[in-house]
C-alpha positions as CSV (number, residue, x, y, z in Angstrom):
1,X,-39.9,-6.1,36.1
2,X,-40.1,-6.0,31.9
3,X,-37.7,-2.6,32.5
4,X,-35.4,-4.8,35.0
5,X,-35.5,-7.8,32.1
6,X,-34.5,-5.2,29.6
7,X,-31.8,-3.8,31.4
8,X,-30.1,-7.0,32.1
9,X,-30.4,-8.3,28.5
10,X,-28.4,-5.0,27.1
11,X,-25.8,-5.5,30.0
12,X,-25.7,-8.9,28.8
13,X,-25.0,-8.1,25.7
14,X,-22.3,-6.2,25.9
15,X,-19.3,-7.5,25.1
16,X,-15.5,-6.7,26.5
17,X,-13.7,-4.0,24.5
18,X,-10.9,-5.7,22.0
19,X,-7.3,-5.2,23.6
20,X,-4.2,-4.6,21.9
21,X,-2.0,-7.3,20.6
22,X,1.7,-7.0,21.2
23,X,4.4,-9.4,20.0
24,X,7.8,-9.4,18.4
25,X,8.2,-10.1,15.0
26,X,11.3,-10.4,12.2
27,X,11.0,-7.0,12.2
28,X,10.8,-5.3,15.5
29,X,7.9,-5.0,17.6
30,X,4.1,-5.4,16.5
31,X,1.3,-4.0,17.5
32,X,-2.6,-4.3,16.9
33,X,-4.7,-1.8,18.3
34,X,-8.3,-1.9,18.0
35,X,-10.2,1.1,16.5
36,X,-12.3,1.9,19.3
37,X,-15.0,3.5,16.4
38,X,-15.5,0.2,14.6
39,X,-15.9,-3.1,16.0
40,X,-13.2,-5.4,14.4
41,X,-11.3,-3.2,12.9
42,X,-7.4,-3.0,13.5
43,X,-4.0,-1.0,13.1
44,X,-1.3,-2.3,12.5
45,X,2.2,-0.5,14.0
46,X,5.7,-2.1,13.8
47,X,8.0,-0.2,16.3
48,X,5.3,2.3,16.6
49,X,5.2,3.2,13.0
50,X,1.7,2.8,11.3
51,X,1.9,0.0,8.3
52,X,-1.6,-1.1,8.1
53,X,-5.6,-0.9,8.9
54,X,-7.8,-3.6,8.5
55,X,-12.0,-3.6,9.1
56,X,-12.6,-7.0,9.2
57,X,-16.4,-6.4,8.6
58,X,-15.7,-4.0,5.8
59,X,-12.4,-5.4,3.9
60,X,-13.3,-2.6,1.5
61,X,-13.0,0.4,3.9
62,X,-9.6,1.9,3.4
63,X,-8.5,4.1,6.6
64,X,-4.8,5.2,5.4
65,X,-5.1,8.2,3.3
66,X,-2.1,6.4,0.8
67,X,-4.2,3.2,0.8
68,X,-7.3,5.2,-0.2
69,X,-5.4,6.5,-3.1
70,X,-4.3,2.9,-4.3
71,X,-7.5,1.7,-3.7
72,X,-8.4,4.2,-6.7
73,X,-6.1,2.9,-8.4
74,X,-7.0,-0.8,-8.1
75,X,-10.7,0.4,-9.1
76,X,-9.4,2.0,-12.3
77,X,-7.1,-1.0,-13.8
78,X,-9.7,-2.9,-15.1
79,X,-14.0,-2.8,-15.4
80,X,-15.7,-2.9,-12.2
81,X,-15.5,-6.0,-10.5
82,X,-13.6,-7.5,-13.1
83,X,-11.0,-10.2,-11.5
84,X,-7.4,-9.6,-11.7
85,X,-3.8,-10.9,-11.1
86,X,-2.1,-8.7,-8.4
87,X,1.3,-9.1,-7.0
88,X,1.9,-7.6,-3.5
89,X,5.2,-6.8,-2.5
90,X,5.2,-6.1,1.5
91,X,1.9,-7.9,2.8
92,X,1.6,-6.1,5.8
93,X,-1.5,-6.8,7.2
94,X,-2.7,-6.9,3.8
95,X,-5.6,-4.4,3.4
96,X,-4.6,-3.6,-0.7
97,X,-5.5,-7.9,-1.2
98,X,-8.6,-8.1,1.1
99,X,-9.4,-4.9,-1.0
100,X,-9.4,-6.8,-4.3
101,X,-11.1,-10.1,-2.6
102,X,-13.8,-7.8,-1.8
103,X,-14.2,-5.3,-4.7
104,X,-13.3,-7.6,-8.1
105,X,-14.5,-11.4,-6.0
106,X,-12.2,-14.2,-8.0
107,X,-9.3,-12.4,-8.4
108,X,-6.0,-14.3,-8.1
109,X,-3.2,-13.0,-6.2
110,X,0.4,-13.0,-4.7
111,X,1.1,-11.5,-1.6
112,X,5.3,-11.6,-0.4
113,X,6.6,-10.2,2.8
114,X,9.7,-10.9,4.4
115,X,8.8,-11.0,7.6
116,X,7.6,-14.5,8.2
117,X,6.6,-13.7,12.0
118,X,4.5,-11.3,11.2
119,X,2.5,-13.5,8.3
120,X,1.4,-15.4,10.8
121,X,0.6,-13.0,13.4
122,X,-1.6,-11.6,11.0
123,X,-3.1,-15.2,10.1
124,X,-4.1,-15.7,13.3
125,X,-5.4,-12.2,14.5
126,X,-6.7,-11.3,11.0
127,X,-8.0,-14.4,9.0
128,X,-8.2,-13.6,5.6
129,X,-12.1,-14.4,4.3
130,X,-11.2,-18.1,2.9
131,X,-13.1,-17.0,-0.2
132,X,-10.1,-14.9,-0.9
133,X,-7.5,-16.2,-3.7
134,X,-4.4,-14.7,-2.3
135,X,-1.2,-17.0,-1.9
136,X,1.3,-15.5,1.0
137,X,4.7,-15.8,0.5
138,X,7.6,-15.2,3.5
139,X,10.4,-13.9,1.2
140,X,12.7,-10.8,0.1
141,X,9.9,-9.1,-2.2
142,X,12.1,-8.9,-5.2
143,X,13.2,-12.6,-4.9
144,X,9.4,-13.1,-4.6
145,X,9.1,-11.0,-7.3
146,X,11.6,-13.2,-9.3
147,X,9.6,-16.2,-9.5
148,X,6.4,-14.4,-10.7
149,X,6.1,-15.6,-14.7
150,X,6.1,-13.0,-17.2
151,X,3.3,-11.0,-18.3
152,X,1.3,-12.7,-15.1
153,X,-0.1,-9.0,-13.4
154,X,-2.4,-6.8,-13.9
155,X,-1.4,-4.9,-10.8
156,X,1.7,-4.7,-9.1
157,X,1.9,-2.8,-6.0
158,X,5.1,-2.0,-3.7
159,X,4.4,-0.7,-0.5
160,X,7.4,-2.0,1.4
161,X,8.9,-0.8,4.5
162,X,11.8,-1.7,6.5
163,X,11.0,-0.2,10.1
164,X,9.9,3.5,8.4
165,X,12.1,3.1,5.1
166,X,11.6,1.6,1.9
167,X,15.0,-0.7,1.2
168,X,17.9,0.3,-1.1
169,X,17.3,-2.6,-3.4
170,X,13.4,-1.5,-3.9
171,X,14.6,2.3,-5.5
172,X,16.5,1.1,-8.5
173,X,16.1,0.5,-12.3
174,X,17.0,-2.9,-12.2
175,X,13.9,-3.7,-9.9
176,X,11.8,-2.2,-11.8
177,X,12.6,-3.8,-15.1
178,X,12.1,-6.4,-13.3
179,X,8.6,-5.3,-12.4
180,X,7.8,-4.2,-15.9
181,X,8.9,-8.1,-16.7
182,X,5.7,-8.9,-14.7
183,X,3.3,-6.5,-15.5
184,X,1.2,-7.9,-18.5
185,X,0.5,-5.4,-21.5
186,X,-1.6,-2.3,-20.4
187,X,-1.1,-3.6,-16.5
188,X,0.0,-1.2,-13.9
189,X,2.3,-0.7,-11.4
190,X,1.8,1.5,-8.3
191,X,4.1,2.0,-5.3
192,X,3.6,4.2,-2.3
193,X,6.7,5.8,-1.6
194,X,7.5,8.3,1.5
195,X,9.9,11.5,1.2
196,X,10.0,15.0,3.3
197,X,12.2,18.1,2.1
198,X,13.7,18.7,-0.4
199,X,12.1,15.7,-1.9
200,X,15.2,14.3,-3.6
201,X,14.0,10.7,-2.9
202,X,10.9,10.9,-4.8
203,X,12.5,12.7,-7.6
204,X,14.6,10.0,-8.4
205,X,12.1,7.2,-7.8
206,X,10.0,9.4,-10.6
207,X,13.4,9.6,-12.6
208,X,14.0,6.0,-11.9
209,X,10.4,4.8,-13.3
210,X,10.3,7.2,-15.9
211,X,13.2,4.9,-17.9
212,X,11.2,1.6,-17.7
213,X,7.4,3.0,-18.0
214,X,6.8,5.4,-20.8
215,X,3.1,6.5,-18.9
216,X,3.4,7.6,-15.3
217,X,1.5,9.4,-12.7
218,X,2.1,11.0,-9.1
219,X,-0.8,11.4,-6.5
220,X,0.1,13.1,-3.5
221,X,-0.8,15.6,-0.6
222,X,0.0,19.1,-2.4
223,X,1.8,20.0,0.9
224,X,4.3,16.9,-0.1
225,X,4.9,18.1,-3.3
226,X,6.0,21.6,-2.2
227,X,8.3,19.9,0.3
228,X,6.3,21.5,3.5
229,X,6.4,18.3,5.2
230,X,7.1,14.4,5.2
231,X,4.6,12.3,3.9
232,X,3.2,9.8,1.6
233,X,3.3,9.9,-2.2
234,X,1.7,6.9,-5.3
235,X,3.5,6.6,-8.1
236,X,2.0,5.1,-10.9
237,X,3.3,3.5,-14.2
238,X,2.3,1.7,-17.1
239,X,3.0,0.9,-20.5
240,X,-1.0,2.4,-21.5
241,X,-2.0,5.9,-21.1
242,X,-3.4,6.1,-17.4
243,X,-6.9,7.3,-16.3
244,X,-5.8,10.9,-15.2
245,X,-9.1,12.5,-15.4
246,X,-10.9,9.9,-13.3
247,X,-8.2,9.6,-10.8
248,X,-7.4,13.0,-10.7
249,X,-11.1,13.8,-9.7
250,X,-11.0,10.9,-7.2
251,X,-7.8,11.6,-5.3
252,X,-9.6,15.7,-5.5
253,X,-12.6,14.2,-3.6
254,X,-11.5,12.2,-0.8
255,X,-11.6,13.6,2.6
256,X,-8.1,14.8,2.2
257,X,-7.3,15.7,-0.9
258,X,-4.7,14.7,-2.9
259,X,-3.3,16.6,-6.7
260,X,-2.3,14.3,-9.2
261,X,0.8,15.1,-11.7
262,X,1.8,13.9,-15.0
263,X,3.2,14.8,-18.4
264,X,5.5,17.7,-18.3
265,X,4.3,18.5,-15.2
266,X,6.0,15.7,-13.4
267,X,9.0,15.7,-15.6
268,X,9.7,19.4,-14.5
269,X,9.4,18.1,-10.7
270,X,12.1,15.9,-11.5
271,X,14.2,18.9,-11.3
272,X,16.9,17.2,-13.2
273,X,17.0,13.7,-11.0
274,X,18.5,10.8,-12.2
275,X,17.5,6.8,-12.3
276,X,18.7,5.3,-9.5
277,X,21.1,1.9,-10.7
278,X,21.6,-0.8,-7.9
279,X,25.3,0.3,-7.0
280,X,24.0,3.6,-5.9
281,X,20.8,2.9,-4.6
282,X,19.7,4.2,-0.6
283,X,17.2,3.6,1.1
284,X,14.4,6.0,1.4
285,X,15.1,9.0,4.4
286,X,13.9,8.4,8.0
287,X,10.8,10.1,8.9
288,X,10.9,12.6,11.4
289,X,9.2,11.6,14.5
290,X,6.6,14.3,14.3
291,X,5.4,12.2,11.4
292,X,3.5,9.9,13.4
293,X,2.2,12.3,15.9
């Protein structure tokens, strides 16, 4: 009888698997599909193209290998758990702000994605923790962008994607300065960009930042860098010299390994590339569908 009692409370307690959620949004069609390894956890897919991960038990576990590498960057902008102003431009689903609520509590921050549908998709299938400071806005990131004051951030990050490509008007100098407008003294700013062969996207997004941010830095798959395939790639800028030791020895450790560039290192990968103005700016190339295989 005690074995029959025992058996019925663990079937009891079992509860249904988490299903998928599917609707349309601004921007195509969203999916959330559970991670069936950890228990509230979710990805996030618009038109079947990964954007975001989200543990809502663990806010702090970052899944995306390009997240991972943010996420060092976050931890190195300022002391450990030290509150900062962020801005956020593409919200996603946004893992980078429930990072920063969880890691450096009392930060204040400014999340703007365009895609209003999706904001509250996410609102309702993945609360934020109401502890969390972060302010949503549904609007064109650098129109958001425009009405942040000057000096306000300590981190601004740009990890926006139309369908599988960054926009046209998110590659040029005059963004940027506008960025660097933001970004207080010694602040950063990282965005994760996405290039394949020969790579002449990303050398003119370093080209690009290289005119507005005298300090930069490139962290990146070294498969990516020698143009063997289409991936992910951080760029990161300031108007301070940036942490290259510790992050390079971060981005070295992670469970795919990443190289980080700088100095004339980085300037040589340019291979001659120049900034990217408005009236010439493209968006970034399509991925190849073997890239989300």
């Amino acid at each position: 009888m005690a074995r029959a009692k025992a058996r019925n409370k663990r079937s009891g307690d079992r509860r249904p698997a988490p299903q998928a959620v599917v609707a349309p949004v601004d921007g195509g069609l969203a999916e959330l599909m559970p991670d069936r390894d950890r228990a509230r956890a979710w990805s996030l897919l618009i038109d079947g193209a990964p954007q975001s991960y989200v543990d809502l038990d663990d806010p702090a576990y970052l899944n995306f290998e390009y997240q991972r590498r943010l996420g060092h960057v976050i931890d190195l902008a300022a002391p450990p758990g030290k509150p900062v102003h962020a801005v956020h431009l593409g919200g996603g689903a946004l893992t980078l702000a429930r990072y920063i609520a969880a890691t450096r509590p009392r930060s204040t921050q400014q999340a703007v994605e365009r895609d209003a549908a999706l904001v509250q998709l996410v609102r309702r299938e993945l609360p934020l923790d109401p502890n969390a400071r972060v302010r949503v806005r549904s609007a064109d990131a650098r129109e958001g962008l425009a009405k942040v004051p000057d000096g306000w951030a300590d981190l601004v990050i740009a990890d926006v994607f139309s369908g599988a490509r960054t926009p046209a008007h998110l590659t040029s100098t005059e963004f940027l300065d506008d960025v660097r407008r933001v970004v207080k003294p010694g602040g950063v700013y990282a965005a994760n960009l996405a290039d394949g062969p020969p790579l002449a996207h990303l050398r003119g997004q370093i080209a690009t930042a290289a005119g507005v941010f005298p300090e930069l830095a490139l962290v990146a798959d070294p498969a990516v860098l020698r143009g063997k395939r289409f991936g992910n790639a951080v760029l990161v800028a300031s108007d301070h010299p940036l942490p290259i030791a510790e992050l390079t020895r971060r981005a070295a450790s992670d469970p795919h390994p990443a190289r980080v560039e700088h100095g004339r290192t980085l300037t040589d990968f340019t291979g001659g590339a120049t900034a990217v103005t408005d009236a010439a700016a493209v968006a970034s190339p399509q991925p190849p569908p073997s890239a989300f295989r």
